[in-house]
N, CA, C and O atoms as a MOPAC input file, in Angstrom:
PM7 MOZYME 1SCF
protein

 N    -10.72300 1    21.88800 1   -41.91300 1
 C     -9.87500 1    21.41200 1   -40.82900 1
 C     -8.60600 1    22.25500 1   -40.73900 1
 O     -8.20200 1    22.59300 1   -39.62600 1
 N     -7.77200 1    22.71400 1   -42.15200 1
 C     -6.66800 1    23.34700 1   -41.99000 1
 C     -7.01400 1    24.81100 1   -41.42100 1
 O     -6.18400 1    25.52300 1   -40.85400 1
 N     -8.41700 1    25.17700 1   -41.66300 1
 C     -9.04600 1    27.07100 1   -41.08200 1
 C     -8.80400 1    26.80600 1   -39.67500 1
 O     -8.07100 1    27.28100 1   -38.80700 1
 N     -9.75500 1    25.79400 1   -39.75600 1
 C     -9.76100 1    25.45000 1   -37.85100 1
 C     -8.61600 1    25.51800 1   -36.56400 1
 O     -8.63800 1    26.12400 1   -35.49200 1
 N     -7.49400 1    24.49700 1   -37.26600 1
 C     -6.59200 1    24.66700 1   -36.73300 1
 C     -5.51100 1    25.60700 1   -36.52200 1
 O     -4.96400 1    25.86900 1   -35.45000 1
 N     -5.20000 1    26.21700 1   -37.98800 1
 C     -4.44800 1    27.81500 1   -38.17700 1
 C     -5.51200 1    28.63700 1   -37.10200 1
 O     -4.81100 1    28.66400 1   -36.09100 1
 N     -6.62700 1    29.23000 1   -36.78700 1
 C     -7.41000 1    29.57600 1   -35.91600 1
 C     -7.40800 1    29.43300 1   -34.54600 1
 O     -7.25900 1    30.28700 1   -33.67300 1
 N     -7.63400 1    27.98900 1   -34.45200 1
 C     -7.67100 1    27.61100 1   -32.94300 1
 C     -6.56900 1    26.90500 1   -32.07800 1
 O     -6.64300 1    26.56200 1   -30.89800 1
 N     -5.31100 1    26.74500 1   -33.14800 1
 C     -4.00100 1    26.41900 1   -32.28600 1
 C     -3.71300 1    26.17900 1   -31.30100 1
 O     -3.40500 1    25.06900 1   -30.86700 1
 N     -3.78100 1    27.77300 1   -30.42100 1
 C     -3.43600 1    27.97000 1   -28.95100 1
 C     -4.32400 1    27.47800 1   -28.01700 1
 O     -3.95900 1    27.04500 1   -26.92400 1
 N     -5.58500 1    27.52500 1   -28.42300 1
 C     -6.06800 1    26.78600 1   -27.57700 1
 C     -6.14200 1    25.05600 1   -27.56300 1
 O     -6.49300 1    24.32700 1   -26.63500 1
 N     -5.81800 1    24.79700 1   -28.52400 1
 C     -5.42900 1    23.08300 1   -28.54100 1
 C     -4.54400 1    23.23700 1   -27.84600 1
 O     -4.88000 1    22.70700 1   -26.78600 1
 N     -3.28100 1    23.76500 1   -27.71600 1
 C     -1.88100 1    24.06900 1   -27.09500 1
 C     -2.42800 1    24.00100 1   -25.69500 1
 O     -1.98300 1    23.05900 1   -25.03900 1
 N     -3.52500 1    24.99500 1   -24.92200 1
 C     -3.60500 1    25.06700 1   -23.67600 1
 C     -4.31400 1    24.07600 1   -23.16300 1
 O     -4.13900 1    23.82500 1   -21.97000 1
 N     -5.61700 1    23.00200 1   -24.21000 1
 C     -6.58300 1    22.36500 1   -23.41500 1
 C     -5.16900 1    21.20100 1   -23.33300 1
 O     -5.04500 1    20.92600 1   -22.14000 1
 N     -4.22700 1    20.54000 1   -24.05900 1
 C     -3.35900 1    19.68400 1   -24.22000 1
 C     -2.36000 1    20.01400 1   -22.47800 1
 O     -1.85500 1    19.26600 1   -21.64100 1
 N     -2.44800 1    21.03300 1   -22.57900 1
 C     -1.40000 1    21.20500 1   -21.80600 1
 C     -1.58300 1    21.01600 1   -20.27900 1
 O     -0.86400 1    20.44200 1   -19.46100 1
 N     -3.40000 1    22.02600 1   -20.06300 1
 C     -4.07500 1    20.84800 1   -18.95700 1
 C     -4.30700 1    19.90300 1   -18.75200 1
 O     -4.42000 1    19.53600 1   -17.58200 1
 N     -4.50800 1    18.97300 1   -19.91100 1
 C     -5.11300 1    17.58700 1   -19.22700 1
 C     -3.27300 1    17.08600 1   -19.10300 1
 O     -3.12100 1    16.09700 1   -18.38500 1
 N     -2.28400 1    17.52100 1   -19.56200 1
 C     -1.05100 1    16.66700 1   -19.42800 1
 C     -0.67900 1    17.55800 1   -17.52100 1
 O      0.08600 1    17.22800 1   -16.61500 1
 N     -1.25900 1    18.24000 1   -17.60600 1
 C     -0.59900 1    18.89400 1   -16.04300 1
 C     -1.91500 1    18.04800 1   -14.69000 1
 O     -1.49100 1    18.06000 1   -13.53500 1
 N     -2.88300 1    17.61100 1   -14.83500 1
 C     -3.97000 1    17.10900 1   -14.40600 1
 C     -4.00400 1    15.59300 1   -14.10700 1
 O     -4.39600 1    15.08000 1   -13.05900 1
 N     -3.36300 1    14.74100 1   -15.57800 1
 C     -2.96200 1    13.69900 1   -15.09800 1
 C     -1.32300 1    13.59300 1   -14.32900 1
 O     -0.97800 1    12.54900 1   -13.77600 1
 N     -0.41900 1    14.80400 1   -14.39100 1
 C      1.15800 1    14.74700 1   -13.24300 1
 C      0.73400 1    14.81100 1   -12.05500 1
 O      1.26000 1    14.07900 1   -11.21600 1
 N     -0.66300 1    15.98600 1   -11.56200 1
 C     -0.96700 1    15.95900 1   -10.58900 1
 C     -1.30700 1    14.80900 1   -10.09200 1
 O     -0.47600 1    14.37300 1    -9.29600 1
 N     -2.57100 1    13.90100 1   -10.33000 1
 C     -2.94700 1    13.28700 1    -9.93300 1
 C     -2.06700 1    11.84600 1    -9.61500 1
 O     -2.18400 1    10.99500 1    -8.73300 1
 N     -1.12100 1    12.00000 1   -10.78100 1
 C     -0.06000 1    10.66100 1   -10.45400 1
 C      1.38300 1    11.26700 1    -8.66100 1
 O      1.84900 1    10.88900 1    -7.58600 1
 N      1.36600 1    11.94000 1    -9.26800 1
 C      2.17800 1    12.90900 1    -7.94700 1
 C      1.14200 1    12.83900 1    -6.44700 1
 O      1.61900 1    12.75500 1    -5.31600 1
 N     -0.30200 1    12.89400 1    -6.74900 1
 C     -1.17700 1    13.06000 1    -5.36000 1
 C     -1.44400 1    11.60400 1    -5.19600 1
 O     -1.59100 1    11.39700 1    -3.99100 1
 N     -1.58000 1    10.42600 1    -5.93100 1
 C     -1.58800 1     9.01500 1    -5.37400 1
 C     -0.72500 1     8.35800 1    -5.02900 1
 O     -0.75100 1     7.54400 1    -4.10600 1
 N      0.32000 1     8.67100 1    -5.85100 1
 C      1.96600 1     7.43400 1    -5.58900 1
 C      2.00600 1     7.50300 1    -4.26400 1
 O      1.60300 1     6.50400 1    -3.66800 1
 N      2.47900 1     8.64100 1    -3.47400 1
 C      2.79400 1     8.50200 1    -2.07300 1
 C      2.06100 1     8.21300 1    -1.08800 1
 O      2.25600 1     8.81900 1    -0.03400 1
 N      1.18300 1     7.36600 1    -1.15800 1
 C     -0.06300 1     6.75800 1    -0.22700 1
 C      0.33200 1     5.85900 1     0.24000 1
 O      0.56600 1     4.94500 1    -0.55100 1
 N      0.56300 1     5.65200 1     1.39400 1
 C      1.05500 1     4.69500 1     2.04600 1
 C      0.55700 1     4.30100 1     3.22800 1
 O      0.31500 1     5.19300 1     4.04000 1
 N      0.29300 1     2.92500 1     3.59900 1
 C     -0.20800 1     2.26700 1     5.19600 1
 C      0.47500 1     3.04700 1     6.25900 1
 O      1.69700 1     3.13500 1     6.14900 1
 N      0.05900 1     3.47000 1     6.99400 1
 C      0.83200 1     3.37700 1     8.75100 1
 C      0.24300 1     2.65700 1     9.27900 1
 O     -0.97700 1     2.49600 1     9.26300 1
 N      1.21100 1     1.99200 1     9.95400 1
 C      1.38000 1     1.15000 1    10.94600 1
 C      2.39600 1     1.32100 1    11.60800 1
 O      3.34000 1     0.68500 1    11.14100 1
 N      2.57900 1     1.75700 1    12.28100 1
 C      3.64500 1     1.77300 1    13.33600 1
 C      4.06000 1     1.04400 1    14.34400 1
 O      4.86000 1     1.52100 1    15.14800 1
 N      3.59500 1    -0.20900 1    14.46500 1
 C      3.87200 1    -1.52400 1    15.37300 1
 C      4.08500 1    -2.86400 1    14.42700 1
 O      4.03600 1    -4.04900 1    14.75900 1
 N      4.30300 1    -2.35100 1    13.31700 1
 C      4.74700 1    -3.87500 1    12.03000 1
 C      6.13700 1    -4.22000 1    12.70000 1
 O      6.42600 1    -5.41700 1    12.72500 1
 N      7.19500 1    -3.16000 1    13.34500 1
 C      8.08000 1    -3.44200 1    13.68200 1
 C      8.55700 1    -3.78700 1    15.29000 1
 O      9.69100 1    -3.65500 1    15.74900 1
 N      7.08000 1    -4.36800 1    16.14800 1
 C      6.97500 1    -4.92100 1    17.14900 1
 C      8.04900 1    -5.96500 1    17.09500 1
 O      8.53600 1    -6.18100 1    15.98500 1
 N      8.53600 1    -6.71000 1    18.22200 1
 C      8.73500 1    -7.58800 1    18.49900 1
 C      8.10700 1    -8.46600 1    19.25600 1
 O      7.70800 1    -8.12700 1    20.37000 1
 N      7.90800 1    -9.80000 1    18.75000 1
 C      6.82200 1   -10.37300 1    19.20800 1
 C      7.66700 1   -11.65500 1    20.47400 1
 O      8.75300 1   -12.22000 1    20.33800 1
 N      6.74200 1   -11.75700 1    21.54400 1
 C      6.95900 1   -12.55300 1    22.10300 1
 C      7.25900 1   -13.55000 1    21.75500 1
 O      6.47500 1   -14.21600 1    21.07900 1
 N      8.68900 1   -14.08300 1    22.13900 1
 C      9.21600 1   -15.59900 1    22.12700 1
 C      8.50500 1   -16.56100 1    22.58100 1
 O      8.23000 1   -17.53100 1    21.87500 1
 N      8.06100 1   -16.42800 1    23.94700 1
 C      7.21200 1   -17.62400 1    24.37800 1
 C      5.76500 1   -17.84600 1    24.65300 1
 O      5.21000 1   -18.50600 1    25.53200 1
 N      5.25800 1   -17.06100 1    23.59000 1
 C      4.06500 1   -18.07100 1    23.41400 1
 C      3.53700 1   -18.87900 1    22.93000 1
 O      3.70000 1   -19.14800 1    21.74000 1
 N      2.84100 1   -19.43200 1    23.61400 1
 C      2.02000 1   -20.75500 1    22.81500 1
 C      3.56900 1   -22.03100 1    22.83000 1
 O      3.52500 1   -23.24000 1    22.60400 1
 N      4.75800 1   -21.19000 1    23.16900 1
 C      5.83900 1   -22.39900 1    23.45900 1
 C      6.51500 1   -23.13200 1    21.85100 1
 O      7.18900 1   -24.15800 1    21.75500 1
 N      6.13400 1   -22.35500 1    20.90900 1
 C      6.77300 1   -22.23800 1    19.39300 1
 C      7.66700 1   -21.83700 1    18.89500 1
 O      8.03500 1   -20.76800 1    19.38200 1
 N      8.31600 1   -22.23900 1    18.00500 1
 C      9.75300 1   -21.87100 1    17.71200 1
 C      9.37500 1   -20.79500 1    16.83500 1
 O      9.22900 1   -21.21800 1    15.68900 1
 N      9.12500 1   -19.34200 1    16.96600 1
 C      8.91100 1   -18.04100 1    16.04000 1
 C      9.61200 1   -17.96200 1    15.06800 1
 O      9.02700 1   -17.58500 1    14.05200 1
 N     11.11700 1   -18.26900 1    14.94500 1
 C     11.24900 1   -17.99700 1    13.54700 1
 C     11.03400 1   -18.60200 1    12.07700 1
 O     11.38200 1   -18.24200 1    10.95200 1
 N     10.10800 1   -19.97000 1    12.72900 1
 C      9.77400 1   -20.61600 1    11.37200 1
 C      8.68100 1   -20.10700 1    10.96700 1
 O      8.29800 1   -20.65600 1     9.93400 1
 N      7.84900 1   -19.09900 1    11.41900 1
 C      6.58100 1   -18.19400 1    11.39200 1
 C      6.62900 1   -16.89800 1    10.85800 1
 O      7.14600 1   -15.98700 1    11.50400 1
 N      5.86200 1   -16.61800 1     9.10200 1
 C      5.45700 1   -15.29400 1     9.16200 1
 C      4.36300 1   -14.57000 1     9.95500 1
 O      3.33700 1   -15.09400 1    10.38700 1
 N      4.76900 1   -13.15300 1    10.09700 1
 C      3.85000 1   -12.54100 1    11.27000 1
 C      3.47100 1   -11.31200 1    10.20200 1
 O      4.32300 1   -10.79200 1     9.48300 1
 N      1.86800 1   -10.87600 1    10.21100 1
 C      1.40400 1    -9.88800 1     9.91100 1
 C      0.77900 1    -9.18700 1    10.90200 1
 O      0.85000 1    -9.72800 1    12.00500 1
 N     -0.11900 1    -7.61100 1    10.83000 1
 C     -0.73600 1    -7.29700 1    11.52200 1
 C     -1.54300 1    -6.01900 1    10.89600 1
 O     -1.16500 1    -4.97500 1    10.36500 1
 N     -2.57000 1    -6.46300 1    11.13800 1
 C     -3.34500 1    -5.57500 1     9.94100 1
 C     -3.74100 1    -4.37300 1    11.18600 1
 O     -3.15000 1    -4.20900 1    12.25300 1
 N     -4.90600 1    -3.63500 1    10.66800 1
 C     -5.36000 1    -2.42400 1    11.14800 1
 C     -6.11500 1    -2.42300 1    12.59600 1
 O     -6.45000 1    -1.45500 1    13.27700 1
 N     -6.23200 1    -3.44500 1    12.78000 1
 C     -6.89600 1    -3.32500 1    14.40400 1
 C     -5.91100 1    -4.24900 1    15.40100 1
 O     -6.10300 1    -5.00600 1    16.35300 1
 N     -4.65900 1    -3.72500 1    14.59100 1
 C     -3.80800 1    -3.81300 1    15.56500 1
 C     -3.60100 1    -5.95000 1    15.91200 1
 O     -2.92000 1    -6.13600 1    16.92000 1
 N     -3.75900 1    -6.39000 1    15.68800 1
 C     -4.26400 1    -7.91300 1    15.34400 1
 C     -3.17800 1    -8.64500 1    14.74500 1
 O     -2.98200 1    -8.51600 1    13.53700 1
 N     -2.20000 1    -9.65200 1    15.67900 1
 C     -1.48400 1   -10.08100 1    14.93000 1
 C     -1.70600 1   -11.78100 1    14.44600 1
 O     -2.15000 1   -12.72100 1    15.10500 1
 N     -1.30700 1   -11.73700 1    13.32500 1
 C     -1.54900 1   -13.38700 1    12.34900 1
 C     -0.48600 1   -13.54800 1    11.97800 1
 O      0.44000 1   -12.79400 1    11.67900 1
 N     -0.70500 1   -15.15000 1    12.01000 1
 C      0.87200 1   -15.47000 1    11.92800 1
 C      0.52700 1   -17.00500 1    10.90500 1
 O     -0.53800 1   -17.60900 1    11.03000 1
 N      1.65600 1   -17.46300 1     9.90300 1
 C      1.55400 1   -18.77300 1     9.26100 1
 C      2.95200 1   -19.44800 1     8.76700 1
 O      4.00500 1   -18.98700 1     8.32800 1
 N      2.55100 1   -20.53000 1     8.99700 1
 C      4.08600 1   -21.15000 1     8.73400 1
 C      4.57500 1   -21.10200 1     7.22700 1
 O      4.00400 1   -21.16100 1     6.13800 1
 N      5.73800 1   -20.98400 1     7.60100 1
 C      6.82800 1   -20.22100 1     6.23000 1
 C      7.05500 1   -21.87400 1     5.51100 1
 O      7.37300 1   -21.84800 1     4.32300 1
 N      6.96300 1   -22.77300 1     5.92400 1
 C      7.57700 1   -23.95300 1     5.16600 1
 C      6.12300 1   -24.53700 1     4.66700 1
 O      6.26300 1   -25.45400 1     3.85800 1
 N      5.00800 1   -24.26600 1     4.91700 1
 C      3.44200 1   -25.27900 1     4.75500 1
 C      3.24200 1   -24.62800 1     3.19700 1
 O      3.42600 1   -23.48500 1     2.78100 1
 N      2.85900 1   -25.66300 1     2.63600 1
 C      2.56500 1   -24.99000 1     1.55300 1
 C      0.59100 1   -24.20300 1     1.53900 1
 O      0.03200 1   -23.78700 1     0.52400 1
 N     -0.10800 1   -24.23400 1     3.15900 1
 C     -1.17500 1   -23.60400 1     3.11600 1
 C     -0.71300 1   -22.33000 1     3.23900 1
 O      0.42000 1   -22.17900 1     3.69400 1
 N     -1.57500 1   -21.06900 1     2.82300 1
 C     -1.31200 1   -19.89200 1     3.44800 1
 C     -2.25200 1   -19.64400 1     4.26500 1
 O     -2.39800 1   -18.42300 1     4.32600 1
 N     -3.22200 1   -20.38000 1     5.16000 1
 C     -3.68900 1   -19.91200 1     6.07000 1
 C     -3.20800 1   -19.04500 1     7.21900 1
 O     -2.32200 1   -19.51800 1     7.93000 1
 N     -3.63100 1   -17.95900 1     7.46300 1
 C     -2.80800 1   -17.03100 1     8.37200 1
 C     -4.04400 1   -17.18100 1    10.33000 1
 O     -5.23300 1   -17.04600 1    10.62100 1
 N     -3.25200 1   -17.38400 1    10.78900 1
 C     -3.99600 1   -17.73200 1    12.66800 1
 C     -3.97400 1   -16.71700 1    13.26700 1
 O     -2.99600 1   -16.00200 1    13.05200 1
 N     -5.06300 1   -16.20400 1    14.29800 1
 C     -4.86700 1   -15.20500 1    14.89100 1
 C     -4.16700 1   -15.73100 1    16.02200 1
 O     -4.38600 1   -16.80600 1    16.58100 1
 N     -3.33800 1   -14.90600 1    16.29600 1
 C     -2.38100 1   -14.66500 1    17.66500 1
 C     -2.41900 1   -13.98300 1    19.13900 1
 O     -2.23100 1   -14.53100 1    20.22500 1
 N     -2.80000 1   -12.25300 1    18.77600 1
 C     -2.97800 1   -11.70400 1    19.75200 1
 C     -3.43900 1   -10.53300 1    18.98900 1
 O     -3.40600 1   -10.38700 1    17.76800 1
 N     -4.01500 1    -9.45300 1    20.18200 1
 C     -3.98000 1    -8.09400 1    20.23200 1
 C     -3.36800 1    -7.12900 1    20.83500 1
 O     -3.53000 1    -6.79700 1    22.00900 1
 N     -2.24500 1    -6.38300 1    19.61000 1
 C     -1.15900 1    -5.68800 1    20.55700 1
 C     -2.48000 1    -4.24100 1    20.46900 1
 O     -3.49500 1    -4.09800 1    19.78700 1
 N     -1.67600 1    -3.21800 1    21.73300 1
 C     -1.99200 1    -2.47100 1    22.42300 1
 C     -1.40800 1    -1.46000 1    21.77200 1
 O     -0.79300 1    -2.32400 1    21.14700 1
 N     -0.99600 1    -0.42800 1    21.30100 1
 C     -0.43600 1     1.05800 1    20.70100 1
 C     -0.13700 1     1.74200 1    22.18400 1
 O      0.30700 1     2.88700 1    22.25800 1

């Protein structure tokens, strides 16, 4: 074991040094993944359905689709609402 290593050093040095540069990459190429959506920051009509909106969370997932559920219920069922337009 001590031949081996006096011997093969540098290359422990280099395979070490790729897999530590392989997993920066890969943490550097996932972190910044992020949703677009660019209409989360719609404003939604006041009067529909004739409801007081701000007691209502509002989501809106990928087909554009907004759901909405009351902030005080202890259900989290979320209702569909509408389909905004882009």
């Amino acid at each position: 074991m001590k031949t081996f290593l006096k011997e093969n050093w540098y290359k422990l040095m280099i395979g070490s040094s790729m897999i530590m540069t392989s997993f920066g990459f890969m943490i550097y190429a996932i972190s910044p993944s992020y949703a677009n959506n660019n209409i989360s920051k719609q404003n939604i009509d006041q009067n529909i359905g004739g409801k007081d909106w701000n007691q209502y969370d509002f989501l809106i997932d990928d087909k554009n689709q907004i759901w909405y559920h009351d902030k005080n219920s202890n259900k989290r069922d979320w209702y569909y609402l509408k389909t905004v337009k882009n």
